[in-house]
C-alpha positions as CSV (number, residue, x, y, z in Angstrom):
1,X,21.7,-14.5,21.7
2,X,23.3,-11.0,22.1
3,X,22.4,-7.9,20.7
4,X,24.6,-8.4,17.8
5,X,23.0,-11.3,16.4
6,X,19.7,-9.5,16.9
7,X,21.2,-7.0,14.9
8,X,22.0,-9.1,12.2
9,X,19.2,-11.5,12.1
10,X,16.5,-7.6,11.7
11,X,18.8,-6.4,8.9
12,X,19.9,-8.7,6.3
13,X,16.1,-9.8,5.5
14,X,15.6,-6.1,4.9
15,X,18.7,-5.8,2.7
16,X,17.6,-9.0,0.3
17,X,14.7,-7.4,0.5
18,X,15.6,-4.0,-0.7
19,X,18.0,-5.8,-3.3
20,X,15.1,-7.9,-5.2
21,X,12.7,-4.8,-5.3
22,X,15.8,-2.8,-6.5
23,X,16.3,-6.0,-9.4
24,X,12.7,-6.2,-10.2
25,X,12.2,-2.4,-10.7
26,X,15.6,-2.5,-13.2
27,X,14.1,-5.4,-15.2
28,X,10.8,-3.7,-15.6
29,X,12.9,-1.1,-16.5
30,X,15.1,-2.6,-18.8
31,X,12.3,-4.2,-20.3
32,X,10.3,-1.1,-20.7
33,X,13.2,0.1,-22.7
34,X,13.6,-1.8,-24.8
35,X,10.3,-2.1,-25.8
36,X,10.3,1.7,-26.8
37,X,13.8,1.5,-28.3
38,X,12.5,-1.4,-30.5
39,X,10.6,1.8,-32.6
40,X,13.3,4.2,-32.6
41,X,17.0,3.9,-34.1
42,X,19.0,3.6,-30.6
43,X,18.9,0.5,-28.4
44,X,18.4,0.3,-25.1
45,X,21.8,-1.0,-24.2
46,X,23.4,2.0,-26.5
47,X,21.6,4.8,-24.2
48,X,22.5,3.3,-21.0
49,X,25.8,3.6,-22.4
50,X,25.5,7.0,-23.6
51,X,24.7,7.8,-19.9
52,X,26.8,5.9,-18.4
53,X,30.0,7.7,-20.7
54,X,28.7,11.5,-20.3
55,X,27.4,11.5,-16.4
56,X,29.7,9.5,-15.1
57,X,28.5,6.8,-12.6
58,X,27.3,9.3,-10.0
59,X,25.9,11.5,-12.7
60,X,23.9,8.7,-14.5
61,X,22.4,7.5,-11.5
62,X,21.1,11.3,-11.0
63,X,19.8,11.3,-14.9
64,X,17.9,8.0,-14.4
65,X,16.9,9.4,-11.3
66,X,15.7,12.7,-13.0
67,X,13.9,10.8,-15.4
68,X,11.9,8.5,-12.9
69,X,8.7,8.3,-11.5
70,X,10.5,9.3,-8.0
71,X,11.7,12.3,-9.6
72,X,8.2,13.3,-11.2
73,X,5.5,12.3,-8.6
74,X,7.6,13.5,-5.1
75,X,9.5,16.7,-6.8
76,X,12.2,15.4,-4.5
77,X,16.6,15.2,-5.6
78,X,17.9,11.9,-5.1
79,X,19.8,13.3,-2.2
80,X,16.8,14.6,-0.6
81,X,14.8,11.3,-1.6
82,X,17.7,9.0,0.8
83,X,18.0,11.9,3.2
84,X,14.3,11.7,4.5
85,X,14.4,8.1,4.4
86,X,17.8,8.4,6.7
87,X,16.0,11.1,9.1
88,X,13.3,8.7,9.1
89,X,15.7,5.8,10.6
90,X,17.9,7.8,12.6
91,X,15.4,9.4,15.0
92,X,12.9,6.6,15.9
93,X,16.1,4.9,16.0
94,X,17.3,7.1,18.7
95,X,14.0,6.8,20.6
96,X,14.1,2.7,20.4
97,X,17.8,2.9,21.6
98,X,17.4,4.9,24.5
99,X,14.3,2.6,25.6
100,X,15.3,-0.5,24.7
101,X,19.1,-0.7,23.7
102,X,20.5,-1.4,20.0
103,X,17.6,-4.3,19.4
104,X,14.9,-1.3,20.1
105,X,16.6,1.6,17.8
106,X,16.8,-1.1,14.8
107,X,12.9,-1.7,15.3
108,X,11.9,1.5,15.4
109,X,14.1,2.7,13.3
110,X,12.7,0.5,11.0
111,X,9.3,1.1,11.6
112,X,10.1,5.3,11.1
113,X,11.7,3.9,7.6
114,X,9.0,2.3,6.5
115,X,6.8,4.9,7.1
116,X,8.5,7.1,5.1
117,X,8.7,4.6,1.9
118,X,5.1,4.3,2.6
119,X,4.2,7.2,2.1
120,X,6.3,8.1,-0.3
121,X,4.7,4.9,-2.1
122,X,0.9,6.6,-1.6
123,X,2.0,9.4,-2.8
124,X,3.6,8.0,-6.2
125,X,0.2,5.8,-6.4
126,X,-2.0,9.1,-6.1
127,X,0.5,10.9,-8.9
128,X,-0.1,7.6,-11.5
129,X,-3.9,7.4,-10.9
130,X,-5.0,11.8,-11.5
131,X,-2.5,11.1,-14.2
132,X,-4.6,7.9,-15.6
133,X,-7.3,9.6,-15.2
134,X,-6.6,12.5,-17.1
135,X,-5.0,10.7,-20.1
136,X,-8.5,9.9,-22.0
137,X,-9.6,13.7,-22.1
138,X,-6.1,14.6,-23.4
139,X,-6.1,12.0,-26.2
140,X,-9.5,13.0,-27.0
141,X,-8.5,16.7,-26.8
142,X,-5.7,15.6,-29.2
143,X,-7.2,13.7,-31.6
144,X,-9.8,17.1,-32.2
145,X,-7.0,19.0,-32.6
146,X,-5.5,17.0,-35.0
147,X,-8.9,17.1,-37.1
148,X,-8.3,20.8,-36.7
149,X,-5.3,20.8,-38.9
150,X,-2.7,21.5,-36.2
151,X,0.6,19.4,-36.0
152,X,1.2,16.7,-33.4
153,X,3.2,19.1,-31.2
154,X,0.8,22.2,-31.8
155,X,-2.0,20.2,-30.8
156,X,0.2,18.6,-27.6
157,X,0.6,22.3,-26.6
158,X,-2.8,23.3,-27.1
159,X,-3.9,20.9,-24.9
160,X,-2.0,20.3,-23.0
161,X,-2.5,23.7,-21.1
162,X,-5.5,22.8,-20.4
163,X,-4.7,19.7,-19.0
164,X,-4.8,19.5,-15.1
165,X,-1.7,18.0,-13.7
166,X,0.3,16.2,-12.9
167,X,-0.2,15.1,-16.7
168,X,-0.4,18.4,-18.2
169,X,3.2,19.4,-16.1
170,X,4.8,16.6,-17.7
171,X,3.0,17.2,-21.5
172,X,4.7,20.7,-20.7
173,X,8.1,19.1,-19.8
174,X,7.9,17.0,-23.1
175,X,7.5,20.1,-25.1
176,X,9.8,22.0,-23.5
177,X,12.3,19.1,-23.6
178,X,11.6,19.0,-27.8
179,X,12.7,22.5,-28.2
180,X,15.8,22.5,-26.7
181,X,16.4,19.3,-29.3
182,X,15.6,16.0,-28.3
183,X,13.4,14.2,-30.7
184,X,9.9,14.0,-29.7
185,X,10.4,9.8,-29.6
186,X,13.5,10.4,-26.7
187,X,10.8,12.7,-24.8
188,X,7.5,10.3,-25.1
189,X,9.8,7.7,-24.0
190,X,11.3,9.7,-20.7
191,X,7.4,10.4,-20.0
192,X,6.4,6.9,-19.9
193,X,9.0,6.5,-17.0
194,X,8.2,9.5,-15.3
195,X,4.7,8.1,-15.8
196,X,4.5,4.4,-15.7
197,X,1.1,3.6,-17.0
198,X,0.2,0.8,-19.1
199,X,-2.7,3.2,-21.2
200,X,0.2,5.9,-21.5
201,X,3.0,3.4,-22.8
202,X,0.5,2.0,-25.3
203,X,-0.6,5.5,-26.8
204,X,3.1,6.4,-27.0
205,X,3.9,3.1,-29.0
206,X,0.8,4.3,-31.3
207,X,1.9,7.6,-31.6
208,X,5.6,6.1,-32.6
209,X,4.4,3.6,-34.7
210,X,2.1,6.2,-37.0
211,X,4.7,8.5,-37.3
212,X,6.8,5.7,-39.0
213,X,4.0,3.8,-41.4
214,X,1.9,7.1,-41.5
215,X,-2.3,7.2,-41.1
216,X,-4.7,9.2,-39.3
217,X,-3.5,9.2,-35.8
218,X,-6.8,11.3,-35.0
219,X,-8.8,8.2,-35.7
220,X,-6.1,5.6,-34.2
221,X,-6.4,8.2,-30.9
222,X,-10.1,7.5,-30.7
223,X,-10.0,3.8,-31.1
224,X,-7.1,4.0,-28.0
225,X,-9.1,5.9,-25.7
226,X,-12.1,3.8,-26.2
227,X,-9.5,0.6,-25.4
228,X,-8.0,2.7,-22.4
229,X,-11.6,3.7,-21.1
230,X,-12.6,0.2,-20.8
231,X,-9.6,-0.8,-19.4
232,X,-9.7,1.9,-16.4
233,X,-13.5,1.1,-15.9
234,X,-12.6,-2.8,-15.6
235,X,-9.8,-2.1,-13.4
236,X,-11.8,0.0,-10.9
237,X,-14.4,-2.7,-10.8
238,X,-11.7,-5.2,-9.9
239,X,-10.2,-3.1,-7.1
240,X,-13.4,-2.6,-5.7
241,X,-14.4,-6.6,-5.4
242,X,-11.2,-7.3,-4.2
243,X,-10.9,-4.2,-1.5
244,X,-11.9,-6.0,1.5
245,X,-9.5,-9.0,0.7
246,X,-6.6,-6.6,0.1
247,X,-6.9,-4.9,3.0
248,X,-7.0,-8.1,4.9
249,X,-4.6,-9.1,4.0
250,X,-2.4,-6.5,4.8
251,X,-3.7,-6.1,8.1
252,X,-3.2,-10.2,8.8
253,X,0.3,-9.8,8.0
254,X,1.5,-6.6,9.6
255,X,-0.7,-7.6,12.8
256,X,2.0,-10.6,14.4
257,X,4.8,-8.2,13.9
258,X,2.8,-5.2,15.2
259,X,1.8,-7.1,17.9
260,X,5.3,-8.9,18.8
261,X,7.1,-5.0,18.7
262,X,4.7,-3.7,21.1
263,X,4.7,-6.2,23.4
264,X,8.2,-6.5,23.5
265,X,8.4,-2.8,23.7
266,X,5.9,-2.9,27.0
267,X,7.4,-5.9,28.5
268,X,10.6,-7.3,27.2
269,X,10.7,-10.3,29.8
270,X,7.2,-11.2,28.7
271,X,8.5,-12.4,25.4
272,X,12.0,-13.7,26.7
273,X,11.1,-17.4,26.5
274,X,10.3,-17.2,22.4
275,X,13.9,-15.9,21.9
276,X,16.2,-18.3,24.5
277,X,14.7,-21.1,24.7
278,X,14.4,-24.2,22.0
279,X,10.4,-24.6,21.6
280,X,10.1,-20.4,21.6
281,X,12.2,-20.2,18.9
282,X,11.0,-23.1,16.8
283,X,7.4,-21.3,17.2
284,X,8.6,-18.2,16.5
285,X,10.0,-20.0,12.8
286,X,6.9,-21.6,12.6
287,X,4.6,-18.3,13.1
288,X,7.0,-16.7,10.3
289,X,6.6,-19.4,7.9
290,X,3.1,-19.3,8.1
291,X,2.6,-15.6,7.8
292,X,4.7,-15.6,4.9
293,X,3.1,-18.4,3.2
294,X,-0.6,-16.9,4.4
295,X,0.3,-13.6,2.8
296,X,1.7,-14.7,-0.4
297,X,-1.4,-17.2,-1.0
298,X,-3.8,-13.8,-0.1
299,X,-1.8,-11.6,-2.4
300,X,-1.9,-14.1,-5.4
301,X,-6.3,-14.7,-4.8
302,X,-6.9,-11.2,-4.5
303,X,-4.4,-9.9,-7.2
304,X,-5.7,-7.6,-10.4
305,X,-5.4,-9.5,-13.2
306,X,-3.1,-7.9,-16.1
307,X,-5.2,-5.5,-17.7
């Protein structure tokens, strides 16, 4: 098997990989949307449109981008986003190829890819959970507020100052968003995709729903941070039981490929027989198919439930 083939048999799992993460995070989306459309008087399907018509292609893409999580919790341009990733290729790449040849610089570029996304990933996770965190005090801070006498927006402002970020930056974008226009549903919506939290999305659909069929949204406020209180403190104690099992099984399914890459790397003729001969290669289909089935059956027992 040349390098070639090698080439193409690393790649295209990590390009149907990329596409079904890149379809599953367009149908949460898309379903997102739609959900927070369903209270306004725009669809979905009409603002996508909309964007589509004034941005152009290229343009939209930036807008959606702008109004991501990606956007919001790495203060990072589209172009900057895909450059890193890119560096992050290019020069492990360059390292792998002049060890090992083409096969080599696809690893490790690989592996220098990952990292990136990686981190970038921990750093989106660390962005969602100070926000989570500080979403209770803010409602609370809110819902006073409102007892106070102060409009919605006064008392968003009010508090919002005093609101550590990254959830008081983004209360501050919404605001700032409102006075140059856009209706304060169009900017609660944007935050829940700059901020995609379950507790946030459900306050905003509150907040839009009162401001439709009227009511005390002090007193609804309340009653949703109680819910989102006992929701945070029944998530934590899930992550903690299942910690240990979570971390295993990451580690039992990055160890095989770990392993097989550095070995390789050390001693290439050492692994020669699993890659040209019959009975290496059947192993080698065999040891995939089990760590794949092995990790999916770990992920679905140690899995947070829907909360």
């Amino acid at each position: 098997m040349n390098e070639l083939s090698w080439l193409l048999a690393v790649t295209w799992p990590l390009a149907v990989l990329l596409m079904v993460i890149g379809y599953r995070s367009a149908h949460t989306h898309h379903v997102t949307q739609r959900r927070l459309y369903k209270m306004g008087s725009v669809s979905a399907h009409t603002s996508d449109k909309h964007d589509f018509n004034s941005f152009g292609l290229l343009g939209a893409i930036r807008h959606t981008w702008s109004l991501g999580q990606n956007a919001a919790a790495l203060k990072l341009r589209m172009s900057e986003y895909i450059l890193l990733v890119v560096v992050g290729f290019v020069l492990p790449g360059l390292l792998g190829w002049w060890l090992r040849g083409i096969l080599g610089g696809v690893l490790l570029g690989l592996v220098g890819a990952g990292g990136i996304l990686l981190y970038f990933r921990l750093m989106k996770q660390r962005f969602l959970h100070q926000a989570e965190q500080n979403l209770p005090d803010f409602l609370r801070g809110v819902a006073g507020a409102l007892r106070a006498g102060t409009s919605l927006t006064q008392a968003m402002a009010l508090v919002g100052k005093e609101t550590p970020d990254p959830l008081g930056s983004e209360i501050s974008r919404v605001l700032r968003r409102e006075s140059f226009g856009f209706s304060l549903e169009q900017t609660l919506s944007e935050l829940t995709m700059r901020i995609p939290s379950k507790d946030l999305a459900l306050a905003v659909m509150v907040i839009n729903i009162q401001r439709e069929i009227g009511g005390s949204l002090a007193d609804i406020l309340d009653n949703i941070v109680g819910t989102i209180v006992a929701r945070q403190r029944l998530s934590q104690e899930v992550r903690a039981l299942t910690a240990q099992g979570r971390a295993s099984g990451w580690i039992l399914t990055a160890l095989p490929f770990f392993l097989a890459s550095a070995i390789w790397f050390l001693n290439p003729k050492y692994m020669s027989p699993l890659f040209h001969t019959t009975i290496g290669l059947i192993m080698v289909a065999s040891a995939l198919t089990s760590v794949i089935i092995g990790g999916f059956v770990i992920n679905r027992l140690v899995r947070a439930p829907e909360l």
